[in-house]
C-alpha positions in Angstrom: 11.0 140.0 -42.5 11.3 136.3 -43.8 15.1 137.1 -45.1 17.7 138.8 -43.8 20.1 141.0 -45.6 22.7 138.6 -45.5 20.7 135.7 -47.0 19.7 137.7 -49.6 23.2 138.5 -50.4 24.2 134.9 -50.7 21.2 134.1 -52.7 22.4 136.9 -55.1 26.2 135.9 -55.4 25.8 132.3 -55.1 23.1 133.3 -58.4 25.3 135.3 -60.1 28.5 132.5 -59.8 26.2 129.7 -60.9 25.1 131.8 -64.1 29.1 132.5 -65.0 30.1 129.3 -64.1 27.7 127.3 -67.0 29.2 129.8 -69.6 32.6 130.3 -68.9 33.6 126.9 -68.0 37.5 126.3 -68.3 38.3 130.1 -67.6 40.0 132.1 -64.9 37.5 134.0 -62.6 38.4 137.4 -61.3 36.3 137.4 -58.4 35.6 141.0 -56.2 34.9 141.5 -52.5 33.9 145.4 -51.6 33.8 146.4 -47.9 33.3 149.9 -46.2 36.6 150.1 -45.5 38.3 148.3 -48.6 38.2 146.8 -52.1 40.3 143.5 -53.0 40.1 141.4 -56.3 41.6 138.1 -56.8 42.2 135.7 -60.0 40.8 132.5 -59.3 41.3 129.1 -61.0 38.6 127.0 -59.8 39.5 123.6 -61.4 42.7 123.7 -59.4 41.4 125.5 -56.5 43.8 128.4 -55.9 44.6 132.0 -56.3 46.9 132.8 -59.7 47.0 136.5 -58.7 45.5 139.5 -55.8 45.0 142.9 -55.4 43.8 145.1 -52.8 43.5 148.3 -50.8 45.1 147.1 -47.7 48.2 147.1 -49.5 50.6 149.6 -49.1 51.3 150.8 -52.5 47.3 150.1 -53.2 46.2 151.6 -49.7 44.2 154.9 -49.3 40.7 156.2 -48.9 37.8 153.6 -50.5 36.0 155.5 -53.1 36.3 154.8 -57.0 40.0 156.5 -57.4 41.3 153.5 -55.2 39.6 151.2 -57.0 40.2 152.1 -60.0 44.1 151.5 -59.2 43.6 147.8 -57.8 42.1 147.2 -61.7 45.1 148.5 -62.5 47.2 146.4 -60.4 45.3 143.6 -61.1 45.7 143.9 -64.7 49.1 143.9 -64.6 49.5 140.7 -62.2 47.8 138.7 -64.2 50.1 139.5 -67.3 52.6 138.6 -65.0 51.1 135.6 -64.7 50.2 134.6 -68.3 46.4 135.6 -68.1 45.0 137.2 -70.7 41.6 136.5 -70.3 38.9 135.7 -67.1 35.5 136.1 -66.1 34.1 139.2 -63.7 32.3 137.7 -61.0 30.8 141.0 -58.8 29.7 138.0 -56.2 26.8 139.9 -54.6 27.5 143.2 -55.3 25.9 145.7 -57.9 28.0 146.3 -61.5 28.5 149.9 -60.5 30.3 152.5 -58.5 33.7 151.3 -57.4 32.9 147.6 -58.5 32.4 149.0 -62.2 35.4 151.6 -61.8 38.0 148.3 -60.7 36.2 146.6 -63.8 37.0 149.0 -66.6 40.3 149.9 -64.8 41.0 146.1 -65.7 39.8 146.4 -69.0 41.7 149.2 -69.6 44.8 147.7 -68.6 44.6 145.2 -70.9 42.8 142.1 -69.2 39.8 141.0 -71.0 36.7 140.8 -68.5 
């Protein structure tokens, strides 16, 4: 096999930031890592460099079994964070993983709460 998993997943996110990045220039990025174990979310301003806002599963409040429930409630949390923080609006960037299952469930959880993905 000429490419591994892994490079294939880096060629996918690094794809899929690149596209965002032309059109949503100036915006907050809400960027999502999904393990096996866990689900975490962060709000990302890339012209300064740091993290506005995080959510994740290895929290306590946040913490129990990874499936679409659980992530579902980091959208939540997320949501409300960044109205904490004065966010109204960002970009979704999945990175390397498919838009469904608990990547889609923390998205419209987000949505839902008010953030505008």
């Amino acid at each position: 096999m000429a490419n591994s998993k892994r490079d294939l997943f880096q060629k996918r996110r690094l794809r899929v930031r690149n596209k965002l990045r032309k059109v949503n220039a100036g915006r907050v990025r809400l960027s999502v890592h999904r393990s096996n174990k866990n689900i975490s979310v962060q709000l990302i301003d890339d012209v300064q460099g740091v993290t506005l806002a995080a959510a994740s599963t290895m929290e306590k409040d946040l913490a129990g079994k990874n499936n679409v429930e659980s992530a579902q409630k980091v959208g939540a949390a997320i949501a409300e964070r960044a109205k904490k923080a004065g966010i109204e609006e960002a970009y979704f960037d999945r990175g390397g993983f498919l838009f469904h299952g608990r990547v889609k469930a923390l998205a419209d959880a987000a949505r839902e709460g008010g953030l505008k993905i």
